[in-house]
HTML snippet that shows the backbone in 3Dmol.js (N, CA, C, O; Angstrom):
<script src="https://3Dmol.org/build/3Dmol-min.js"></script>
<div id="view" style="width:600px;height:400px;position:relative"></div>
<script>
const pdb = `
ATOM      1  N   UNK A   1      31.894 -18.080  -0.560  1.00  0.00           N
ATOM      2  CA  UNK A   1      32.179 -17.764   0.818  1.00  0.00           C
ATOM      3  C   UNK A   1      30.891 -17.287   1.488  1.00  0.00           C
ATOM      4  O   UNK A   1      30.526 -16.160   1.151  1.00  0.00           O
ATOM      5  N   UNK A   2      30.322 -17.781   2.158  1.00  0.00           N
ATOM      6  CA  UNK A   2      29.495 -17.824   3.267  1.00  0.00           C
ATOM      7  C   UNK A   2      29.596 -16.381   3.808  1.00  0.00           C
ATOM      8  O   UNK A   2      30.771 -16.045   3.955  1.00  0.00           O
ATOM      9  N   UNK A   3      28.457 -15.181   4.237  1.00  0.00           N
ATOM     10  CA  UNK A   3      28.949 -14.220   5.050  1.00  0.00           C
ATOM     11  C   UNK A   3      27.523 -14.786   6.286  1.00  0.00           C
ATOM     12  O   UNK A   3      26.447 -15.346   6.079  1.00  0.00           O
ATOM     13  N   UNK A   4      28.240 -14.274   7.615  1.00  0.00           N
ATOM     14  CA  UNK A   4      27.677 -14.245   8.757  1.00  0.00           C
ATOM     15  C   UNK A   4      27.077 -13.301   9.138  1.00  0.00           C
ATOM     16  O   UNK A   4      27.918 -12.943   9.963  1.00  0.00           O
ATOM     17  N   UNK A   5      26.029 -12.324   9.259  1.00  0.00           N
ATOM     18  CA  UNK A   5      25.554 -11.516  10.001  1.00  0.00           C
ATOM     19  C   UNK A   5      25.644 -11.918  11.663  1.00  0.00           C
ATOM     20  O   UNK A   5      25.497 -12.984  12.262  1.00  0.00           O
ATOM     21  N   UNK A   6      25.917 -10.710  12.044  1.00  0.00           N
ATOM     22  CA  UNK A   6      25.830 -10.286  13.666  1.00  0.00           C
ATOM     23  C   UNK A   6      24.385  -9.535  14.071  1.00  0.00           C
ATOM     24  O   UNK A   6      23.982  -8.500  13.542  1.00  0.00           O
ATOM     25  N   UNK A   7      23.889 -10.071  14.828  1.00  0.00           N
ATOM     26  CA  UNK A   7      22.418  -9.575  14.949  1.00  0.00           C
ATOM     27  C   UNK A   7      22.856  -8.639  16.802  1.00  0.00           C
ATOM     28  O   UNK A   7      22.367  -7.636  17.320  1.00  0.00           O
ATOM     29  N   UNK A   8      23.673  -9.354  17.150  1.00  0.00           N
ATOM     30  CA  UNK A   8      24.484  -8.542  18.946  1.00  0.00           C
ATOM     31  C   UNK A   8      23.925  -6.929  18.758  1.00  0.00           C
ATOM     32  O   UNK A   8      23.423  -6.146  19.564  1.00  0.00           O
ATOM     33  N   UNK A   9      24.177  -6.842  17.652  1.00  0.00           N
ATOM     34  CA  UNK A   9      24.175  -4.847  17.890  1.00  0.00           C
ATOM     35  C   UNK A   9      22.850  -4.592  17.944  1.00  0.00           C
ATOM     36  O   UNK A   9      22.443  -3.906  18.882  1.00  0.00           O
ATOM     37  N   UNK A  10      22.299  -4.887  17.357  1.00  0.00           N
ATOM     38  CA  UNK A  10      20.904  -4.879  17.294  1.00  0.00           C
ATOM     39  C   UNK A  10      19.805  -5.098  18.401  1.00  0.00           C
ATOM     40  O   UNK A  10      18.854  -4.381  18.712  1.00  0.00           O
ATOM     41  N   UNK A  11      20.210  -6.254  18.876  1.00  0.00           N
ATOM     42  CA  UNK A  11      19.520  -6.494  19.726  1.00  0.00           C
ATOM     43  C   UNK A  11      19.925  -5.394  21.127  1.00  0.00           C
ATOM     44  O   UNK A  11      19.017  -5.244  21.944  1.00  0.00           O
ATOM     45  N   UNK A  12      20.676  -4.975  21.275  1.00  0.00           N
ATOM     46  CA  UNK A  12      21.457  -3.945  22.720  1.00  0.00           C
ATOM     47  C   UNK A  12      20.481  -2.453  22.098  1.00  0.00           C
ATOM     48  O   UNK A  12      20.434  -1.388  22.714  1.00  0.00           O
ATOM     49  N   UNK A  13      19.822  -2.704  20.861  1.00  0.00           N
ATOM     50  CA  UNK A  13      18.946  -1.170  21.047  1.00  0.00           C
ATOM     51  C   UNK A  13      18.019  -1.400  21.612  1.00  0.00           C
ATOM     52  O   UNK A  13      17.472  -2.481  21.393  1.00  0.00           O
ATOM     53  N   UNK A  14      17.566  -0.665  22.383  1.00  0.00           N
ATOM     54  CA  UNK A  14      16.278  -0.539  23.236  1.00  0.00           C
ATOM     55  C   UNK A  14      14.911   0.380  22.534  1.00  0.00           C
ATOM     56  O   UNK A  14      14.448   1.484  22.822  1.00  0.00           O
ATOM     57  N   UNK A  15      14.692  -0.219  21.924  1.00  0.00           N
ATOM     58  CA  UNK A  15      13.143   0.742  20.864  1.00  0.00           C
ATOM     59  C   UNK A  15      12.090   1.241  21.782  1.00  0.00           C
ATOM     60  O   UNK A  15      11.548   0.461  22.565  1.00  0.00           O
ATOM     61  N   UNK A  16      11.852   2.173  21.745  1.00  0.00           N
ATOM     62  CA  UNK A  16      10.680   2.931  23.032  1.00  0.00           C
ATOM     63  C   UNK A  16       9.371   3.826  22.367  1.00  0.00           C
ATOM     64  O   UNK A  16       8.371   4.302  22.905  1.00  0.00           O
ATOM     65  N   UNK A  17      10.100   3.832  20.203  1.00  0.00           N
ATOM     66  CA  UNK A  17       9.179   4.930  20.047  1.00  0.00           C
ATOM     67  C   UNK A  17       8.725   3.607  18.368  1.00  0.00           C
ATOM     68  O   UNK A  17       9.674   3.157  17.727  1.00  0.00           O
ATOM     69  N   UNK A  18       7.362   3.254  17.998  1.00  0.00           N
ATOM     70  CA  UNK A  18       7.172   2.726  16.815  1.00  0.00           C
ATOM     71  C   UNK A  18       6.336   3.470  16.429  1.00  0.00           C
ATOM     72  O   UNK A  18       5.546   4.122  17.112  1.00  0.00           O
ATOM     73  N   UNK A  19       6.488   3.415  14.842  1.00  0.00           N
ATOM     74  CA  UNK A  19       5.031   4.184  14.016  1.00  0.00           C
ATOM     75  C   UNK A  19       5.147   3.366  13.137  1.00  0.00           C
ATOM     76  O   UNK A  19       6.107   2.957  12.485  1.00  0.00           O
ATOM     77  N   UNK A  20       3.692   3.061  13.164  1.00  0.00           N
ATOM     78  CA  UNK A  20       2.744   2.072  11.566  1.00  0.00           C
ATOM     79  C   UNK A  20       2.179   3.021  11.447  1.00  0.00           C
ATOM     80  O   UNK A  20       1.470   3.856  12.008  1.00  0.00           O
ATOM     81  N   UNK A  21       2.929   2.554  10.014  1.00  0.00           N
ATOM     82  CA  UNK A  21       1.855   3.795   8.602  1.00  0.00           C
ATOM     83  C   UNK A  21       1.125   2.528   7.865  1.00  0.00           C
ATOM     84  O   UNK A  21       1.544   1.463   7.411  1.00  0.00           O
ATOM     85  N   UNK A  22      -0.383   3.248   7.974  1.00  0.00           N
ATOM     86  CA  UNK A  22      -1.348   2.113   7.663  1.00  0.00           C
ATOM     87  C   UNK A  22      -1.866   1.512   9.118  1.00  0.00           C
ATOM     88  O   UNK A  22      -1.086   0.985   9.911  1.00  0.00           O
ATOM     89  N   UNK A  23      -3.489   1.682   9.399  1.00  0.00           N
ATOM     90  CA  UNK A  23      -4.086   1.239  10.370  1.00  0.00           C
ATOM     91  C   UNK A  23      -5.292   0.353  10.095  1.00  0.00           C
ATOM     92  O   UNK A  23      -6.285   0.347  10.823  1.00  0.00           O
ATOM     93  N   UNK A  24      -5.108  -0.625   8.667  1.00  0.00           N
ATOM     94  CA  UNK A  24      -5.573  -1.620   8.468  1.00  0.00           C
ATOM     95  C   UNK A  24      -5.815  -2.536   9.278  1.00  0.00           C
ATOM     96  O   UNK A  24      -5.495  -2.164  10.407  1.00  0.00           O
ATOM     97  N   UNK A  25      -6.363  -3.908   9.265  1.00  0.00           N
ATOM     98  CA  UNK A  25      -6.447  -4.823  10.510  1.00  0.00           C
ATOM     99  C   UNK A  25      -4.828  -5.460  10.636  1.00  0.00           C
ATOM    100  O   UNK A  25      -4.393  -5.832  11.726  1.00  0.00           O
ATOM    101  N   UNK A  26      -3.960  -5.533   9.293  1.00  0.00           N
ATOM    102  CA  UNK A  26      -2.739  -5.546   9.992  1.00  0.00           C
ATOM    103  C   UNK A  26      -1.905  -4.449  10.747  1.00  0.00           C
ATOM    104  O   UNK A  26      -0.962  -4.796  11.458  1.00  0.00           O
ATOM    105  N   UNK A  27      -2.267  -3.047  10.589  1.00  0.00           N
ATOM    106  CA  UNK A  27      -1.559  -2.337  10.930  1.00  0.00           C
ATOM    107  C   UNK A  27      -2.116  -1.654  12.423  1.00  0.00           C
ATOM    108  O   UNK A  27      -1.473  -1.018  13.258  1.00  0.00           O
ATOM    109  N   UNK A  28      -3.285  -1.970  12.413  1.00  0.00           N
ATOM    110  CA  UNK A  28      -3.481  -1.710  13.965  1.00  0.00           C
ATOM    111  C   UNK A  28      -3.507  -2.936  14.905  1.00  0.00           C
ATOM    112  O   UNK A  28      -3.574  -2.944  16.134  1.00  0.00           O
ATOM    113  N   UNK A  29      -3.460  -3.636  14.320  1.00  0.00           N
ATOM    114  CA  UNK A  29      -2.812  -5.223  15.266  1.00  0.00           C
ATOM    115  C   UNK A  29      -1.109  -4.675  15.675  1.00  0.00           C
ATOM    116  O   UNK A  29      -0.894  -4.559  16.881  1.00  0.00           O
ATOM    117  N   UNK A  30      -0.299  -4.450  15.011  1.00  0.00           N
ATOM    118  CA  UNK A  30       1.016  -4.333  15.174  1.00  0.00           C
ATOM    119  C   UNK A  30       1.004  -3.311  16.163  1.00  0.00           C
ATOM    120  O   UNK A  30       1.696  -3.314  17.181  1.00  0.00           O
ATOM    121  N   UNK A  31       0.023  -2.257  15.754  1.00  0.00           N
ATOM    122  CA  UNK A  31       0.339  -1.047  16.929  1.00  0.00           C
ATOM    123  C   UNK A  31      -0.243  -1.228  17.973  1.00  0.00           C
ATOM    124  O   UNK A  31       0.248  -0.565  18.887  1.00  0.00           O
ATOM    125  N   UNK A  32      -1.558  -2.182  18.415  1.00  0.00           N
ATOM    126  CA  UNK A  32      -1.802  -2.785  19.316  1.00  0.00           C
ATOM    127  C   UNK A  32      -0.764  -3.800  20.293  1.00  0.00           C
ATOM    128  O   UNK A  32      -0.683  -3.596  21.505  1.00  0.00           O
ATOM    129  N   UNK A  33      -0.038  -4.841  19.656  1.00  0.00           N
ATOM    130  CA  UNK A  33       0.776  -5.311  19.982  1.00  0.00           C
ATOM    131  C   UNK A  33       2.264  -4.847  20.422  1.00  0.00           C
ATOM    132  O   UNK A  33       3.079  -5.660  20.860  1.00  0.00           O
ATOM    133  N   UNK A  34       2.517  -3.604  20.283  1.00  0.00           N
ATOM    134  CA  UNK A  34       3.679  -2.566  20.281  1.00  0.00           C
ATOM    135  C   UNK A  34       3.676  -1.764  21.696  1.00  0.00           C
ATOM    136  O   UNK A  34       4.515  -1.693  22.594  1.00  0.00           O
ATOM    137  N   UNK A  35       1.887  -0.965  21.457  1.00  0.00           N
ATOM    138  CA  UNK A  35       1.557  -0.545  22.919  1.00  0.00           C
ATOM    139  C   UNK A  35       1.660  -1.719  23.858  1.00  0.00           C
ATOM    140  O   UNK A  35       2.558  -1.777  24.698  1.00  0.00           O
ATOM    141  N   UNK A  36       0.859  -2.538  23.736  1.00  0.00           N
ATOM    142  CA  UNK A  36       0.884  -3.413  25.021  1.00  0.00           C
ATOM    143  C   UNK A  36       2.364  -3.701  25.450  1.00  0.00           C
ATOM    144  O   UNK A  36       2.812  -3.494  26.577  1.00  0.00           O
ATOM    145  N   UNK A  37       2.979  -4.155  24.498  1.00  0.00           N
ATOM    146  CA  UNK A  37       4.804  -4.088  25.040  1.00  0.00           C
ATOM    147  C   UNK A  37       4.842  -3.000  25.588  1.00  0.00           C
ATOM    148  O   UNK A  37       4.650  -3.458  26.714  1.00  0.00           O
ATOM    149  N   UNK A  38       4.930  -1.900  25.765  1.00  0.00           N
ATOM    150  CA  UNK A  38       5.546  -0.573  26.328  1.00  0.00           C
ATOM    151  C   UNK A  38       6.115  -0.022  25.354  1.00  0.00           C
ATOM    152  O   UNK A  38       7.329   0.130  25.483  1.00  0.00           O
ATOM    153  N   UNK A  39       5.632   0.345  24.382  1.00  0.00           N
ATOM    154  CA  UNK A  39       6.425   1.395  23.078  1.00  0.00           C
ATOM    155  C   UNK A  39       5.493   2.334  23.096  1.00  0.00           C
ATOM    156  O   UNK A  39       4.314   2.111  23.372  1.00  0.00           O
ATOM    157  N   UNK A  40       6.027   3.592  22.762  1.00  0.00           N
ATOM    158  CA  UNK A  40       5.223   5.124  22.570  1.00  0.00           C
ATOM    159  C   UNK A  40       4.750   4.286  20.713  1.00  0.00           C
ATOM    160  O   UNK A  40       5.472   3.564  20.025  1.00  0.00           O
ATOM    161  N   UNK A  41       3.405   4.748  20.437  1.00  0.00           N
ATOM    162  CA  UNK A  41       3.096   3.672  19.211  1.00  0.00           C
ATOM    163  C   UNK A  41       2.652   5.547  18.451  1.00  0.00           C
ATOM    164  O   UNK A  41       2.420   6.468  19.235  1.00  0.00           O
ATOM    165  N   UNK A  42       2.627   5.709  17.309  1.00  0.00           N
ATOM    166  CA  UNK A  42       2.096   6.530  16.463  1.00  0.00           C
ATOM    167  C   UNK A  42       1.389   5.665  15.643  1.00  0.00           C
ATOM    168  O   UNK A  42       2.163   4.769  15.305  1.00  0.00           O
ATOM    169  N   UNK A  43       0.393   5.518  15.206  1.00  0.00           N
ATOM    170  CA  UNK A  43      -0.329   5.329  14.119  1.00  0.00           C
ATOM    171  C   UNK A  43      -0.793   6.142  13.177  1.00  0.00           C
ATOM    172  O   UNK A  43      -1.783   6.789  13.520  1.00  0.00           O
ATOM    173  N   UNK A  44      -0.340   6.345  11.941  1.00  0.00           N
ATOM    174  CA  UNK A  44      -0.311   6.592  10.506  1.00  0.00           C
ATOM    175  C   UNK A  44      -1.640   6.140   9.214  1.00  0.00           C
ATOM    176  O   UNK A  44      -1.984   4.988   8.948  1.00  0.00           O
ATOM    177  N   UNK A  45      -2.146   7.309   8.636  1.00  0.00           N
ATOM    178  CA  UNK A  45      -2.849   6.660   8.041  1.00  0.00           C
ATOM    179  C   UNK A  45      -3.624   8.058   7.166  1.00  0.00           C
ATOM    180  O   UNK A  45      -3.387   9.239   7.422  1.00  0.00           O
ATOM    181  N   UNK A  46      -4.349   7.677   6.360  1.00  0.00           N
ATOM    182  CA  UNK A  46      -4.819   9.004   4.902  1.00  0.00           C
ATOM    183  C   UNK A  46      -5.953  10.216   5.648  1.00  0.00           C
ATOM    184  O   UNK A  46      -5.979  11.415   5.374  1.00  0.00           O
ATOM    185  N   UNK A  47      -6.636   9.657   6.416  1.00  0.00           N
ATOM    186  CA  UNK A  47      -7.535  10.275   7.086  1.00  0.00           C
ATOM    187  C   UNK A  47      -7.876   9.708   7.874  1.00  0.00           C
ATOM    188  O   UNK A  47      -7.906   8.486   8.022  1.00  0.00           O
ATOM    189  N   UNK A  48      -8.384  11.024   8.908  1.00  0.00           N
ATOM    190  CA  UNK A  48      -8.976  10.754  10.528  1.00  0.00           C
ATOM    191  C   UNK A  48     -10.018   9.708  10.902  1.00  0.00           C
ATOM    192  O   UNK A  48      -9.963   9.052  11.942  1.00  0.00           O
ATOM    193  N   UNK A  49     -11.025   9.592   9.927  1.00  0.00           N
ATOM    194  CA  UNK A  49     -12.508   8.719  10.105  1.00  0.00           C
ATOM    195  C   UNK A  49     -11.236   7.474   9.640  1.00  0.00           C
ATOM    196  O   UNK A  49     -10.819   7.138  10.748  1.00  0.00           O
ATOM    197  N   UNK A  50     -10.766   6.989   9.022  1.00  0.00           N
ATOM    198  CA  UNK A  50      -9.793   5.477   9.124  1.00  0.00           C
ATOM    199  C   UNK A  50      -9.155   5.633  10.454  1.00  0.00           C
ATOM    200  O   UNK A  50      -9.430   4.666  11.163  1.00  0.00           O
ATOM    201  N   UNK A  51      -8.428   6.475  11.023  1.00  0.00           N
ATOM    202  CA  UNK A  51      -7.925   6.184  12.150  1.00  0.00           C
ATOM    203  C   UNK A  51      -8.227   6.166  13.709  1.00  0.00           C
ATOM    204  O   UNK A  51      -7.606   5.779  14.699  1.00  0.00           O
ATOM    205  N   UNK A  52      -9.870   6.955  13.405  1.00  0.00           N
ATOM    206  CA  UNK A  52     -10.609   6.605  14.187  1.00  0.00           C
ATOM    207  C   UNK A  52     -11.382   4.870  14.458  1.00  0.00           C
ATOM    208  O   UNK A  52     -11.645   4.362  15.548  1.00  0.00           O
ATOM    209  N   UNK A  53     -11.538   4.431  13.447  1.00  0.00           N
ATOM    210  CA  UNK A  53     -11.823   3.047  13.513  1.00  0.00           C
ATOM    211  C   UNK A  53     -11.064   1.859  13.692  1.00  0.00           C
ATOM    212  O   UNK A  53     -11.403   0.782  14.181  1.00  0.00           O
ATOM    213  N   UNK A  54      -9.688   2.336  13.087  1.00  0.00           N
ATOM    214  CA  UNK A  54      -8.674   1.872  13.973  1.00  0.00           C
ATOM    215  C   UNK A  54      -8.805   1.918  15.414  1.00  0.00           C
ATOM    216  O   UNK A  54      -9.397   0.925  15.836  1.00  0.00           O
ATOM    217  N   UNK A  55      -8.528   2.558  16.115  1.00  0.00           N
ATOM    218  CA  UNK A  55      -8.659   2.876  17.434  1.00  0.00           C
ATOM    219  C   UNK A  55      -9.713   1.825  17.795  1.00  0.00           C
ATOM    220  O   UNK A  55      -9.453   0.718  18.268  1.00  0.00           O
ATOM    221  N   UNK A  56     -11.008   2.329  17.500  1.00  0.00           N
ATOM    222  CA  UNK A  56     -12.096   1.307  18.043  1.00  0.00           C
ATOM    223  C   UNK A  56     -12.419  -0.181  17.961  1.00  0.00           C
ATOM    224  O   UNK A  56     -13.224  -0.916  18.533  1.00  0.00           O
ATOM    225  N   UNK A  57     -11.282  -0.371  16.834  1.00  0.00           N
ATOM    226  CA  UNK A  57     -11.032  -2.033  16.361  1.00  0.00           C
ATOM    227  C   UNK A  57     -10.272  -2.161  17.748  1.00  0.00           C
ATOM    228  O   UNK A  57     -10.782  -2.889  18.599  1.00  0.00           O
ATOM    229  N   UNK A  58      -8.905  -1.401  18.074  1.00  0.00           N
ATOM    230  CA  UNK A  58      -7.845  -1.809  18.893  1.00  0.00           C
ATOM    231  C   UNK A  58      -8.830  -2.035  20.087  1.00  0.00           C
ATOM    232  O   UNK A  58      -8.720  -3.194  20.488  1.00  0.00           O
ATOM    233  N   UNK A  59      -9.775  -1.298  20.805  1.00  0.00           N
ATOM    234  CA  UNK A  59     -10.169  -0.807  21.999  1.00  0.00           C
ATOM    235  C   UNK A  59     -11.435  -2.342  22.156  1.00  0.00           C
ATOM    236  O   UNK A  59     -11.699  -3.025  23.145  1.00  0.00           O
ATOM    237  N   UNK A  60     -11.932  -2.415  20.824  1.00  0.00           N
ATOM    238  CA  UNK A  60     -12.738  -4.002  21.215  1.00  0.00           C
ATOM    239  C   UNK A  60     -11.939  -5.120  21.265  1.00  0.00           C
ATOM    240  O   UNK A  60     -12.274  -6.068  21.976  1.00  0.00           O
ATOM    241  N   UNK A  61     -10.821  -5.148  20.540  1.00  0.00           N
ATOM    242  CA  UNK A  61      -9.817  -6.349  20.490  1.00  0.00           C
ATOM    243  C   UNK A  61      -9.393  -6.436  22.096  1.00  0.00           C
ATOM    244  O   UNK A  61      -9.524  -7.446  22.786  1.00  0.00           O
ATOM    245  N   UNK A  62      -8.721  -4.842  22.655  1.00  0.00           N
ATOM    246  CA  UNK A  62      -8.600  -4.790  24.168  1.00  0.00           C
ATOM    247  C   UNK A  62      -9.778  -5.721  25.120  1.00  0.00           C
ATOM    248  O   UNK A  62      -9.610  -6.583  25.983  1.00  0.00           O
ATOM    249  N   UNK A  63     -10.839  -5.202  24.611  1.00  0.00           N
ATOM    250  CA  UNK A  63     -11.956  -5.392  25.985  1.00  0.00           C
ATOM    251  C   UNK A  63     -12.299  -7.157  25.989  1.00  0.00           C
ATOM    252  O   UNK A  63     -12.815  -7.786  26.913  1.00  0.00           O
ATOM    253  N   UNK A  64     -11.759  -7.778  24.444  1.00  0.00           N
ATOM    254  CA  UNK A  64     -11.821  -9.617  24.614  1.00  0.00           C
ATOM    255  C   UNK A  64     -10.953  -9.979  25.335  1.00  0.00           C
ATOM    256  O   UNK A  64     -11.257 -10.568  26.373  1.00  0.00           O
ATOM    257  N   UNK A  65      -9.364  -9.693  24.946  1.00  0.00           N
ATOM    258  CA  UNK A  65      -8.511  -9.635  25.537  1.00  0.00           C
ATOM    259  C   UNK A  65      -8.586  -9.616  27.256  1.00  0.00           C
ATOM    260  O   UNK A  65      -8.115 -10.580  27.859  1.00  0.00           O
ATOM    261  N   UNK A  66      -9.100  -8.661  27.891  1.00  0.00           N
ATOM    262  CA  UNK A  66      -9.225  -8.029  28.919  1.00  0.00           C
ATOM    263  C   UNK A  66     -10.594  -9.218  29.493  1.00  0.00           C
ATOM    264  O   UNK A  66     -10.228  -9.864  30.474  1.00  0.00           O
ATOM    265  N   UNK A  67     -11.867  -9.509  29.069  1.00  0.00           N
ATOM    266  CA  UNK A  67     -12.516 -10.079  29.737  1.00  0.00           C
ATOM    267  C   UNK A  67     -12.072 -11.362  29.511  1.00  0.00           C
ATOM    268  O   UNK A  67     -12.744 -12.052  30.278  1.00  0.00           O
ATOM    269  N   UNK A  68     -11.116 -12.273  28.725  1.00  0.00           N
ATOM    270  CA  UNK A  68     -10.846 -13.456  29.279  1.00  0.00           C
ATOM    271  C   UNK A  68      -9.869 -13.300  30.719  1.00  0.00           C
ATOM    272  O   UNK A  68      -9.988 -13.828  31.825  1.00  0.00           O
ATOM    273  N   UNK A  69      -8.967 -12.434  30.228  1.00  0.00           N
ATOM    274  CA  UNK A  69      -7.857 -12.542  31.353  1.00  0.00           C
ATOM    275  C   UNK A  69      -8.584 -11.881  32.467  1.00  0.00           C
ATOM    276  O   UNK A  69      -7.708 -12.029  33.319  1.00  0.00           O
ATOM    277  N   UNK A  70      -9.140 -11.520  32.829  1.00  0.00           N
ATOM    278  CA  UNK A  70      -9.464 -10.884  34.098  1.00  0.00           C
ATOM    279  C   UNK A  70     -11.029 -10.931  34.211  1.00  0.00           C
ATOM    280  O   UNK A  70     -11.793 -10.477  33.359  1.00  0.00           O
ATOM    281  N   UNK A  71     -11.445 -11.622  35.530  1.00  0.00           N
ATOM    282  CA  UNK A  71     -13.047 -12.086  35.816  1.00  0.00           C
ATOM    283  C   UNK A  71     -13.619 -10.700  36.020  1.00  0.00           C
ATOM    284  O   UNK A  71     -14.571 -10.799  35.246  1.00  0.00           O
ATOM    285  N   UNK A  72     -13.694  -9.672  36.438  1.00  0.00           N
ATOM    286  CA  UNK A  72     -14.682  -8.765  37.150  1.00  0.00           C
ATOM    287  C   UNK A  72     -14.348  -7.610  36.071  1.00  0.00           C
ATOM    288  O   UNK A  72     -13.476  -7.656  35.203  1.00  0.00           O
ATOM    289  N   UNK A  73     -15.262  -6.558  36.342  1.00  0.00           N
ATOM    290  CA  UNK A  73     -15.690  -5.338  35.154  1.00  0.00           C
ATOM    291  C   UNK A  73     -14.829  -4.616  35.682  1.00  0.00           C
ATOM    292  O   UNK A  73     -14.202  -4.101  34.756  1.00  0.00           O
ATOM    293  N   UNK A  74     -14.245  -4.117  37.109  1.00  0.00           N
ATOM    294  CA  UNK A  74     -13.522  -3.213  38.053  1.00  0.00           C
ATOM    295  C   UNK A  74     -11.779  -3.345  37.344  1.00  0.00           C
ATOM    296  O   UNK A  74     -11.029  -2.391  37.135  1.00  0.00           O
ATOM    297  N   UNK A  75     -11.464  -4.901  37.072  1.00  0.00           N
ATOM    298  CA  UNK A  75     -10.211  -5.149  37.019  1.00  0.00           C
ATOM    299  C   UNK A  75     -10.149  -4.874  35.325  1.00  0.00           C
ATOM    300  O   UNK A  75      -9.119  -4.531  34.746  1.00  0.00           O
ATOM    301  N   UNK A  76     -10.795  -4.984  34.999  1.00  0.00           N
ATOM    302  CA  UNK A  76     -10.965  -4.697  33.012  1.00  0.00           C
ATOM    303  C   UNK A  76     -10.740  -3.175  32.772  1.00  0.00           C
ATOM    304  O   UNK A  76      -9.806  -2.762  32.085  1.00  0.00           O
ATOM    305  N   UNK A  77     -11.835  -2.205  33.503  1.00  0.00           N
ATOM    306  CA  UNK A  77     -11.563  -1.104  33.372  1.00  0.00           C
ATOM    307  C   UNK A  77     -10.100   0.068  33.873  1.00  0.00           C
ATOM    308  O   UNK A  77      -9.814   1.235  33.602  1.00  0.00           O
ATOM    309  N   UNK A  78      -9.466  -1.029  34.721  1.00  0.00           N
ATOM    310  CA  UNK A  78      -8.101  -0.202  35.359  1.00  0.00           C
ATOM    311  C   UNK A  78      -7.291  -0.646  34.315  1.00  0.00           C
ATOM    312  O   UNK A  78      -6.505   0.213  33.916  1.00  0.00           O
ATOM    313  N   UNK A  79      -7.234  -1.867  33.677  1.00  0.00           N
ATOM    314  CA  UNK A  79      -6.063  -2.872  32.818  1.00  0.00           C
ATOM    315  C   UNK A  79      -6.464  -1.880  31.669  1.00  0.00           C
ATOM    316  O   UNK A  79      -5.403  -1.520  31.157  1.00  0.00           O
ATOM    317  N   UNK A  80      -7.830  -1.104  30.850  1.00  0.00           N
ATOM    318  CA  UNK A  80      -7.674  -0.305  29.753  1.00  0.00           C
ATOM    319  C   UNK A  80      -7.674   0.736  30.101  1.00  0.00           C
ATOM    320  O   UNK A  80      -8.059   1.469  29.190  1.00  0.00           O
ATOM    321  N   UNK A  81      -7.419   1.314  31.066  1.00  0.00           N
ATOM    322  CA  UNK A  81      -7.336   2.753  31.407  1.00  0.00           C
ATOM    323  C   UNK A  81      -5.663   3.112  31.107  1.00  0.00           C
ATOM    324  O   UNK A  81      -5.265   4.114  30.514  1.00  0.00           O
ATOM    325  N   UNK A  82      -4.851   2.078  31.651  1.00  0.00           N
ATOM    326  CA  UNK A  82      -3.842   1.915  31.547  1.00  0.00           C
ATOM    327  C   UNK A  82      -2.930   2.002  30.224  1.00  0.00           C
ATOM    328  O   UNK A  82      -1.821   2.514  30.072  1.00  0.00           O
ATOM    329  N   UNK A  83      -3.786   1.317  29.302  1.00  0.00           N
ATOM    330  CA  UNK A  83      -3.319   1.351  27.755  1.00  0.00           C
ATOM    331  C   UNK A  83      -3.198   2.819  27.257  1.00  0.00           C
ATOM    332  O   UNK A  83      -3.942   3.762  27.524  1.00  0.00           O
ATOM    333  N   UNK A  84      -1.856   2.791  26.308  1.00  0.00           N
ATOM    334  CA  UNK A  84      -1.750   4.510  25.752  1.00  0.00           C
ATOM    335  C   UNK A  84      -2.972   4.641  25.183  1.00  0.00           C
ATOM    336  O   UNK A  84      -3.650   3.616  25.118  1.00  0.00           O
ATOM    337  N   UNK A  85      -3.602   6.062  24.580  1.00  0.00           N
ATOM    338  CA  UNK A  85      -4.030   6.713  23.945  1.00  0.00           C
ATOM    339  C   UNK A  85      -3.554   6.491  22.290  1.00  0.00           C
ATOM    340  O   UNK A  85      -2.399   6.103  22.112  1.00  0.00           O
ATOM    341  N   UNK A  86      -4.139   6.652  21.485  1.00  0.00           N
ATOM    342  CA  UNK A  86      -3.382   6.754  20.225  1.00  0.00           C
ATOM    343  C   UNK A  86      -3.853   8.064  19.697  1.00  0.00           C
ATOM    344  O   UNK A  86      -3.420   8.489  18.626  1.00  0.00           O
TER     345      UNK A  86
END
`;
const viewer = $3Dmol.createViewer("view");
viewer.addModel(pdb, "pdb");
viewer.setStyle({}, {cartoon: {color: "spectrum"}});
viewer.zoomTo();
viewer.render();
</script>
């Protein structure tokens, strides 16, 4: 006998808060990709000097991101001002 999952309930939660534990290049991609959706993001990880470089991975990945999509230095700097903090 076949069982069916219902995925309905699931989807009607509205997620606003994520934390990745681990800020590897997969794990600060995810929390990169989380902020930019609009989620409060925590990032997780053994020590500060790793999660500081995290950050600065996310913040250059931002600024490629940011200079294809947008021509001028004025419109780059409001679009990452904008991004949470981690």
């Amino acid at each position: 006998m076949a069982r069916s999952f219902s995925s309905s309930s699931v989807m009607n939660l509205a997620l606003k808060n994520v934390t990745v534990i681990g800020s590897g290049l997969m794990g600060s991609g995810i929390a990169q990709v989380a902020a930019q959706t609009g989620h409060n993001v925590t990032l997780v990880d053994v020590s500060e000097p790793i999660l500081e470089k995290a950050h600065s991975r996310i913040q250059k990945s931002l600024e490629r991101v940011a200079k294809k999509k947008f021509s001028d230095n004025a419109q780059i700097s409001f679009k990452l001002k904008k991004f949470p903090a981690f």
